[in-house]
C-alpha positions in Angstrom: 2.0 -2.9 -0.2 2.8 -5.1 1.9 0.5 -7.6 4.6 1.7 -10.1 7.2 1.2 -13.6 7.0 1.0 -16.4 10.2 2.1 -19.6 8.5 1.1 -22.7 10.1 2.3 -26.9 9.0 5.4 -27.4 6.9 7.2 -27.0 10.6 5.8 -23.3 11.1 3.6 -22.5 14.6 1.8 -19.2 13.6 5.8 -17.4 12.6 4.6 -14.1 10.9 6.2 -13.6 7.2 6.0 -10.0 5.1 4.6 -10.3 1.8 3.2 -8.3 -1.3 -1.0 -8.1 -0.2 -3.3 -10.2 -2.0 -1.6 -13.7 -1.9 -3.5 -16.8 -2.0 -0.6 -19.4 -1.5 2.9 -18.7 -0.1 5.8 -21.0 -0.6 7.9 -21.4 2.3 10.8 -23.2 3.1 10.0 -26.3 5.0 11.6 -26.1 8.9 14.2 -29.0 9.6 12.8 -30.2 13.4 14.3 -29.1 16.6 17.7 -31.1 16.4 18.6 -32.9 19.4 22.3 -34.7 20.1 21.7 -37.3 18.4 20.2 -36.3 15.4 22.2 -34.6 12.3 22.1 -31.7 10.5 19.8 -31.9 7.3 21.5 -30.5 4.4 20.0 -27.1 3.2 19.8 -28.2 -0.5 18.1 -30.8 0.7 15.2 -28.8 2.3 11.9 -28.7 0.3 9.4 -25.8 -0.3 6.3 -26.7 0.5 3.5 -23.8 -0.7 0.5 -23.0 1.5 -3.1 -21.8 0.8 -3.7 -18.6 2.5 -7.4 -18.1 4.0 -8.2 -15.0 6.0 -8.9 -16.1 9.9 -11.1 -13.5 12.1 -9.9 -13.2 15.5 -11.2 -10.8 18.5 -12.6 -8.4 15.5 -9.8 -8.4 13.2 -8.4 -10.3 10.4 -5.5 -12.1 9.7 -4.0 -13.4 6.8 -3.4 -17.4 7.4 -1.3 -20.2 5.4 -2.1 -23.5 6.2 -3.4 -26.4 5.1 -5.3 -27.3 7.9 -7.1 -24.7 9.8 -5.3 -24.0 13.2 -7.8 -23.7 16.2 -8.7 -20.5 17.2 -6.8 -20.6 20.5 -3.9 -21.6 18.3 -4.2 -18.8 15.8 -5.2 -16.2 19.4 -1.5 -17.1 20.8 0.5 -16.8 17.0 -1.3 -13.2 17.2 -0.3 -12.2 21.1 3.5 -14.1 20.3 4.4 -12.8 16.7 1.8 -9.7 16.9 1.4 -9.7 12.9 -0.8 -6.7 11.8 -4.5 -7.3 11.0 -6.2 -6.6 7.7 -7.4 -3.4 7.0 -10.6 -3.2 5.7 -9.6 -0.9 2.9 -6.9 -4.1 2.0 -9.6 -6.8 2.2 -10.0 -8.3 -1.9 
């Protein structure tokens, strides 16, 4: 079964990934910045996985599964859930 994941650092802001329940670090592709004109394109085999240690963040009565490396504020975490609307934890899924 399945859970959703808000990843935060290695250039993620909350973005929700699907993954097999249970995880305790995710590896995810580090995100290249915003390019602007002046800057190049990086080369995708030069892109780096980064992995990420997953805690599990309450938020207005539910929980979320989070990967980060350091803990977003809560108001950060609140607007990942309203933008990306990942689903909570069940309680029959917590470990």
């Amino acid at each position: 079964m399945n859970q959703d994941y808000l990843i935060f650092g290695a250039g993620y802001h909350g973005e929700v990934k699907s993954l097999e329940a249970g995880q305790v670090e995710i590896e995810v592709e580090i995100k290249a910045p915003d390019e602007t004109e002046s800057s190049t394109s990086p080369n995708r085999e030069a892109l780096q996985h980064y992995t990420l240690p997953v805690t599990v963040i309450a938020v207005d009565g539910k929980r979320y599964n989070v990967a980060t490396e350091e803990n977003p504020s809560e108001d950060e975490v609140k607007e990942a859930v309203t933008r990306w609307q990942p689903q909570p934890i069940q309680a029959d899924e917590l470990l």
